[in-house]
C-alpha positions in Angstrom: -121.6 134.2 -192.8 -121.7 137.9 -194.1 -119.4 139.9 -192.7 -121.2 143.0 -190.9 -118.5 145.0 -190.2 -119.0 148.1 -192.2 -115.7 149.2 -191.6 -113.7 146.0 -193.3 -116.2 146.1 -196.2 -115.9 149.7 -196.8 -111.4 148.9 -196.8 -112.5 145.8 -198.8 -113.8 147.6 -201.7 -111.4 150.7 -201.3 -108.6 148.5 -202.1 -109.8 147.8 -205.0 -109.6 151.3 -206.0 -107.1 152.8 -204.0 -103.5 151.9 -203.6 -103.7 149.9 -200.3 -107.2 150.8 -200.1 -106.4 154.1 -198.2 -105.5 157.8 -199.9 -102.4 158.3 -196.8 -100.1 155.2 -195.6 -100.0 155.8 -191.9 -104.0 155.4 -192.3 -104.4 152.0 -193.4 -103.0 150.6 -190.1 -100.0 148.5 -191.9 -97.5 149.0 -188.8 -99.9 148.1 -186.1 -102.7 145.5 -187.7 -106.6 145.2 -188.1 -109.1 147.1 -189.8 -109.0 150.8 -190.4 -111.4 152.8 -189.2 -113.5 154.9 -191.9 -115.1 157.8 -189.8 -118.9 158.8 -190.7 -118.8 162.1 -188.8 -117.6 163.8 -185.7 -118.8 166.8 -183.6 -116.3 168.2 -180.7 -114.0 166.0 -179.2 -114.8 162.4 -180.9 -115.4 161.1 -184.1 -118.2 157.6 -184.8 -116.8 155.4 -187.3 -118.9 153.2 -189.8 -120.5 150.8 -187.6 -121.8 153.7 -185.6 -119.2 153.2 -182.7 -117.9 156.1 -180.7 -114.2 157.3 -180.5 -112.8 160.2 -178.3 -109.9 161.5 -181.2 -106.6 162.1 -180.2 -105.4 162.9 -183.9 -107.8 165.2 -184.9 -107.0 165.1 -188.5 -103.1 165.0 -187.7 -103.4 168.3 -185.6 -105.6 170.8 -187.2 -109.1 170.5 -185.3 -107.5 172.5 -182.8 -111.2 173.6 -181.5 -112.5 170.4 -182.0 -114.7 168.8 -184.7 -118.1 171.5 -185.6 -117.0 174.7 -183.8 -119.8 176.9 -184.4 -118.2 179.7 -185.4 -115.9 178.1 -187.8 -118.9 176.3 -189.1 -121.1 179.5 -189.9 -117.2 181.1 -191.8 -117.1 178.3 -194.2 -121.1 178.5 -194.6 -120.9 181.8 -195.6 -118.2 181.6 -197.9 -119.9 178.6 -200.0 -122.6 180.4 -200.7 -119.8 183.3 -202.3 -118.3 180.7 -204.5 -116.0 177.6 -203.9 -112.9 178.8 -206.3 -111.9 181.8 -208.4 -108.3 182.1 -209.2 -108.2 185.2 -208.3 -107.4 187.7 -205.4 -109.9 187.7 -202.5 -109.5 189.8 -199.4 -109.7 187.1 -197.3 -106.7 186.0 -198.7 -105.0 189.4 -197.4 -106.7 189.2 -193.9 -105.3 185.7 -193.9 -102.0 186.9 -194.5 -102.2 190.0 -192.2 -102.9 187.8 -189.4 -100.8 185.1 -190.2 -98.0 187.8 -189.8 -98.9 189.3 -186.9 -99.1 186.3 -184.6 -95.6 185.0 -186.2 -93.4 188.6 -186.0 -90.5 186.4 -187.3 -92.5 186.9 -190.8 -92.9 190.1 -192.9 -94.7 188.4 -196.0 -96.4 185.1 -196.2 -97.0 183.3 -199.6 -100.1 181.1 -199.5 -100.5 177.7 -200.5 -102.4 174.2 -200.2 -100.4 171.6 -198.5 -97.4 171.5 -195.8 -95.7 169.4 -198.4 -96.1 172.1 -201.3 -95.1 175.0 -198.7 -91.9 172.7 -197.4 -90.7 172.3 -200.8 -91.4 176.1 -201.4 -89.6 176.8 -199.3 -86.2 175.3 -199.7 -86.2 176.3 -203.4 -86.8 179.9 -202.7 -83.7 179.9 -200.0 -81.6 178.1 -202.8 -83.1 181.1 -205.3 -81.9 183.6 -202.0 -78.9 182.6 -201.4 -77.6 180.8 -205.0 -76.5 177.7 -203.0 -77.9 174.2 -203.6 -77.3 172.5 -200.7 -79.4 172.0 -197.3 -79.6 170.3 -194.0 -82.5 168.0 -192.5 -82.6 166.2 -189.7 -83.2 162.2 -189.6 -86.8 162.1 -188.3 -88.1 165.1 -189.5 -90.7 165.1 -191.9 -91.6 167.8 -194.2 -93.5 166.5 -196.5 -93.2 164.3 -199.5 -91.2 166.2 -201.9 -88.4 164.8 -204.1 -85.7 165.8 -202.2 -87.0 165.6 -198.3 -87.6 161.7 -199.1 -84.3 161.3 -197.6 -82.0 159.4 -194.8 -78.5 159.8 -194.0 -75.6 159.0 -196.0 -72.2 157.0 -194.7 -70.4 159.8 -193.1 -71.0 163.9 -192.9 -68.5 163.7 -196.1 -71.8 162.0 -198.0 -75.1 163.5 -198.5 -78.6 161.8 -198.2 -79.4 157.9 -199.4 -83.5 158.2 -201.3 -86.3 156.5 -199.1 -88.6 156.3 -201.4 -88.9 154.6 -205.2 -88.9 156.7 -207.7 -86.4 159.4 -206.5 -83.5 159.0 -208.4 -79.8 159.6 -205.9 -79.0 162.8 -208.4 -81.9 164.2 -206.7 -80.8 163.8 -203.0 -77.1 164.6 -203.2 -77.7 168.4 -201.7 -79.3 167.0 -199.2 -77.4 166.2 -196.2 -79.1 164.6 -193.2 -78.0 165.1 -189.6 -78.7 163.1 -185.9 -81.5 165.6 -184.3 -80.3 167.0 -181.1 -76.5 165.9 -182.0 -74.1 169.4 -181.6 -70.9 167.4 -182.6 -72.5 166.4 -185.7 -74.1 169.9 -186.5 -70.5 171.5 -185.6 -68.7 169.0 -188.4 -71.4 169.8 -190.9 -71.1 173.5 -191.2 -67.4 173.5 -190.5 -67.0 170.8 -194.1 -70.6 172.7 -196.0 -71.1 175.7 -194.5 -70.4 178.2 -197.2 -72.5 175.7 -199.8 -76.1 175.6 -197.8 -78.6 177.5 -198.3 -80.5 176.8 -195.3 -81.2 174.2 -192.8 -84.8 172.9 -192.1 -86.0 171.8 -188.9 -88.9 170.3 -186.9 -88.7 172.7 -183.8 -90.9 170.0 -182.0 -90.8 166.7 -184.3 -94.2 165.6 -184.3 -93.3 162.3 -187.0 -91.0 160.3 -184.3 -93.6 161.3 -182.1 -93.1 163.9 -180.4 -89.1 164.7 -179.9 -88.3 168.3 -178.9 -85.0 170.3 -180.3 -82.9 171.0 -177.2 -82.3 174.7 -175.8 -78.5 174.4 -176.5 -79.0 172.7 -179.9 -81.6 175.0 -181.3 -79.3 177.7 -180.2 -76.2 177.0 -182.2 -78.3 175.7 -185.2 -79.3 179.7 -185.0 -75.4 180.9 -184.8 -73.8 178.5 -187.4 -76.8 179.6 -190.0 -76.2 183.2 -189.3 -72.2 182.8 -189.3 -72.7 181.1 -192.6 -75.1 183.1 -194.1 -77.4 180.0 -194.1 -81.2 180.7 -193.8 -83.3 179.3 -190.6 -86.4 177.1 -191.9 -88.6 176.5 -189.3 -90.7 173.6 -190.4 -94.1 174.4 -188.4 -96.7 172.7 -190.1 -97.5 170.7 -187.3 -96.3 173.0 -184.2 -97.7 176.4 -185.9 -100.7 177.8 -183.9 -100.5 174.2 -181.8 -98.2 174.5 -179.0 -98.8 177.7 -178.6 -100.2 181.2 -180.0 -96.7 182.0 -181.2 -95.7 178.8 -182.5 -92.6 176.8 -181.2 -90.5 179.6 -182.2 -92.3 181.4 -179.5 -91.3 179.2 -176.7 -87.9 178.8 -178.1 -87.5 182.7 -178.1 -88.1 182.7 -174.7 -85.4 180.7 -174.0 -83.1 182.2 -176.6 -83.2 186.3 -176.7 -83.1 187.6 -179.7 -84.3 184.2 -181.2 -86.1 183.8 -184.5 -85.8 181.7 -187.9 -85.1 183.3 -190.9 -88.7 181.4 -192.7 -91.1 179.9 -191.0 -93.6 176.9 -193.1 -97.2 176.7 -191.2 -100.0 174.1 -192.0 -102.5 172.4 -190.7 -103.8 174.4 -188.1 -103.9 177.7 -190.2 -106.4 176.0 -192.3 -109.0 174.9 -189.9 -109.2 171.2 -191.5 -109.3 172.7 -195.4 -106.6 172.2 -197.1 -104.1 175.0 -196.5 -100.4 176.1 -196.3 -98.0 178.9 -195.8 -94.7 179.5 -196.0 -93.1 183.2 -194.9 -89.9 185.3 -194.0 -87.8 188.6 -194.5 -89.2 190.9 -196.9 -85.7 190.6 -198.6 -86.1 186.9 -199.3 -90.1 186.9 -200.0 -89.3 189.6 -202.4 -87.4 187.0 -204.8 -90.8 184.8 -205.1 -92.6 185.1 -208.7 -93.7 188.2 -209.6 -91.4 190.2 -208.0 -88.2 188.0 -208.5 -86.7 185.0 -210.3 -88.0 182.4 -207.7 -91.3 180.6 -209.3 -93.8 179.4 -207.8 -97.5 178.8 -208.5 -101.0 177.1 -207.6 -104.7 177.2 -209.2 -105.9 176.5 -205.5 -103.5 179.2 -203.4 -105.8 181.1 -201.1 -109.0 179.2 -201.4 -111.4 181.5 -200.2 -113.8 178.5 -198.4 -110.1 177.6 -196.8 -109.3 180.9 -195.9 -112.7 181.4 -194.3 -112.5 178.3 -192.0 -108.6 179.5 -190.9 -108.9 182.9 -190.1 -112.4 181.9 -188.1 -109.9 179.3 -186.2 -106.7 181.6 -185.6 -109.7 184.4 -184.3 -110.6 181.6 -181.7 -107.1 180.4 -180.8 -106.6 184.2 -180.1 -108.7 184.4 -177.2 -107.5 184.9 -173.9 -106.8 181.8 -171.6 -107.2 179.7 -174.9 -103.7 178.0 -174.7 -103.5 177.8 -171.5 -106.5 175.9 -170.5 -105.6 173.8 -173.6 -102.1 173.5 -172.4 -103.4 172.5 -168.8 -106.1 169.5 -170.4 -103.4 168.1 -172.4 -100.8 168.0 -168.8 -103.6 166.0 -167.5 -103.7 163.9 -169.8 -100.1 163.3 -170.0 -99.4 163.2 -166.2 -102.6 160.8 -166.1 -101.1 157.9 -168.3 -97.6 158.4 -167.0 -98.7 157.6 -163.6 -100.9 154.8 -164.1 -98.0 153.1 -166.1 -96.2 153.9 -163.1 -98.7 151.6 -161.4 -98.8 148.9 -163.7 -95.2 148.6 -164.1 -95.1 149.7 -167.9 -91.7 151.5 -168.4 -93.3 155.0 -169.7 -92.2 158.4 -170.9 -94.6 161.5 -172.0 -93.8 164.9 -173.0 -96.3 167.8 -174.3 -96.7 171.7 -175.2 -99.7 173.4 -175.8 -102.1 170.9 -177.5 -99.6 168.7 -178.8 -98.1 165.0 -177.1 -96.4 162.4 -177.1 -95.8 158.9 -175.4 -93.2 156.2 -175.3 -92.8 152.4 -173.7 -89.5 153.2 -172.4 -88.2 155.0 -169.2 -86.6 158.3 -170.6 -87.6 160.6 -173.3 -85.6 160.3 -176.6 -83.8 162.5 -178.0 -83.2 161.4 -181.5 -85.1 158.8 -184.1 -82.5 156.2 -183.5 -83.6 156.1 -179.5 -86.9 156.3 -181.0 -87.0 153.0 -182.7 -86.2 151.5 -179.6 -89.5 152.0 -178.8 -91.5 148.3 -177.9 -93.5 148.1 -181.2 -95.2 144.7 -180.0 -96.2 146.5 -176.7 -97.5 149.9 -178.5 -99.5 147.3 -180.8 -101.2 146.2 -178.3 -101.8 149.6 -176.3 -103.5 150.6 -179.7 -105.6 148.0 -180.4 -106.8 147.7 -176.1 -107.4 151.8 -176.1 -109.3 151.5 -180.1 -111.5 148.6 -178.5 -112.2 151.1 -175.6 -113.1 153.7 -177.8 -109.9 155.9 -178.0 -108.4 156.9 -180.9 -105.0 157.5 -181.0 -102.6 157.4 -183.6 -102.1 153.8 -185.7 -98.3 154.3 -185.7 -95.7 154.9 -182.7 -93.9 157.5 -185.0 -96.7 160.3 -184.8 -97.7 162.6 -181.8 -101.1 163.5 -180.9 -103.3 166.5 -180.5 -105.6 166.8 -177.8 -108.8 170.0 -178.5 -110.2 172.9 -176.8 -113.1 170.1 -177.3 -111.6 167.5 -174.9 -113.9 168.0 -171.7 -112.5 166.3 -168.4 -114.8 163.5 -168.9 -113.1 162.6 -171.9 -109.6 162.6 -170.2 -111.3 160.9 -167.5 -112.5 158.0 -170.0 -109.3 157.9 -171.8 -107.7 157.7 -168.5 -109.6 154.8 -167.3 -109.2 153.1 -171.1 -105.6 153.3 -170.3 -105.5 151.8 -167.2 -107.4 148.6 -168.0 -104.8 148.0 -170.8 -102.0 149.2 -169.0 -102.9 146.4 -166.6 -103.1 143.9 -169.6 -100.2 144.2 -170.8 
């Protein structure tokens, strides 16, 4: 009999043309089974998948449809802007308004350089504080992702004395051995690190809100010292907020962190995602004294055909002019609570050891009683029991994301009828399990 699932023909006959039929891993459903879905379109809060079938979308592209799928007014921008011409590698003023904007909701920056990818801004960024500084060494944190770059393709070595170990094939150990990779959230380890490297780093990059062990937040206390050891040792402050910029709130994590910490801010800041609307586009900023050193005014290259899109810029500054509005993150803030508070106490019902956290427009759940605090508590997680809470909320017509390691977004889209949906989704599984 013919199969007449569009979706497993459509994966069929993309693996035979695409490396495990899918263009990102986490999409091709390897860690929790079945069929991926391949989406046909998607207006506001959901998304309909080949066969036509309905899903309210809790990824929304891995965070930036922050105003849900269609919004009119971002719609009409990247119109406009087709119609002026896709590409000319050359200034626009966009690219400027972009820029100015990009700087005033994120005062921790006085230039931004544009690019097209959180990867390409991540790894950016850590050559131009290695051009900055003249060291060659950096922290990361095990858990953190920030993109796929030679030298973030890391885990930790045997000891603080050793640097990173490769993840990946095809990035050779020379390539890793600046990098040294800490426990997220651990002071003892962050206080022995600086005290043996301090004077070689040249900065240390951080989630702020890890959004790829789902979603793991940096303490008050921790984020504090990792602010006082990099300015005792003249280390920069990289804020990894491709995820977080623009998503948990107007300011960015490092607005709720300076509200915790006075005087707080990191030394550059890498935005994605969000500041692109859904097109591909990236940013990474800081001090006028370190921006200064990028190519052409200093000895830092660093280049791209595609920097500034003008169709990108258009759909990102009509986004970030949205997101600007009064009560915006706030209501946002209040739908995602709902949802959050929703599923923790039904799996309170049912029995189902549970935890949730969430800021802004940004979540995160886990199988197990308390938050984590790190990516080794993290893989604790039940992986057979999230399987299943995938696969019963997908057959209900939830999407949320195919891997336990990834947080996810709700939109100013999501109506309370979706949450209530979701809600009861989650309870009928909830009770399966």
């Amino acid at each position: 009999m013919q199969n007449t699932d569009l979706n497993a023909q459509l994966f069929e006959r993309a693996r035979r043309s695409i490396p495990g039929g899918v263009n990102s891993p986490v999409r091709a459903f390897k860690a929790v089974g079945g069929t991926p879905r391949f989406v046909k379109r998607a207006q506001g809060s959901c998304f309909w998948d080949a066969n036509g079938k309905r899903y309210i979308d809790y990824i929304g592209s891995w965070g930036p449809m922050i105003l849900g799928h269609g919004h009119p007014a971002v719609v009409e921008a990247v119109q406009k802007a087709v119609l002026e011409g896709f590409s000319f590698g050359a200034p626009t003023e966009r690219e400027v308004e972009l820029a100015e904007e990009l700087i005033r909701l994120v005062p921790s920056m006085d230039m931004v350089r544009l690019v097209s990818s959180g990867t390409e801004a991540a790894m950016s960024a850590i050559r131009l504080a290695r051009g900055a500084t003249g060291r060659s060494k950096f922290i990361k944190f095990e858990g953190c992702y920030h993109g796929h770059a030679d030298a973030l393709l890391v885990k930790a070595g045997s000891g603080l004395a050793t640097f990173g170990n490769p993840t990946s094939a095809g990035v050779p150990p020379e390539v890793v051995r600046d990098t040294l990779v800490l426990e997220y959230n651990n002071l003892a380890q962050l206080e022995e690190a600086f005290a043996l490297h301090g004077s070689e780093l040249a900065c240390l990059m951080i989630e702020p809100i890890a959004g790829n062990m789902n979603f793991v937040r940096a303490s008050v206390p921790f984020m504090k010292r990792c602010r006082e050891l990099c300015t005792q040792h003249g280390v920069l402050l990289v804020f990894d907020e491709v995820m977080t910029g623009f998503r948990v709130a107007l300011g960015s994590a490092q607005s709720v962190y300076a509200s915790a910490i006075p005087g707080f801010a990191p030394d550059m800041t890498v935005l994605g995602k969000v500041i692109g609307g859904g097109m591909p586009l990236a940013a990474f900023g800081g001090s006028r004294a370190v921006m200064e050193q990028l190519a052409p005014l200093g000895p830092v290259y660093q280049a791209g055909t595609l920097s500034g899109n003008p169709v990108a810029t258009a759909c990102g500054l009509a986004t970030l002019r949205e997101i600007s509005k009064p009560g915006f993150f706030e209501a946002l803030a209040q739908q995602t609570h709902s949802l959050t508070s929703g599923l923790q106490k039904l799996a309170s019902g049912a029995g189902v050891p549970f935890s949730a956290d969430s800021e802004g427009g940004m979540f995160g759940f886990f199988l197990m009683k308390d938050l984590p605090t790190n990516y080794l508590q993290v893989m604790k997680t039940d992986s057979d029991r999230f399987n299943r809470v995938f696969h019963g909320l997908l057959d209900r017509g939830v999407y949320i994301a195919p891997a336990l390691y990834e947080a996810g977004f709700v939109s100013a889209a999501h109506t309370d009828q979706d949450i209530a949906e979701t809600l009861d989704a989650a309870a009928q599984v909830f009770n399966l399990l």
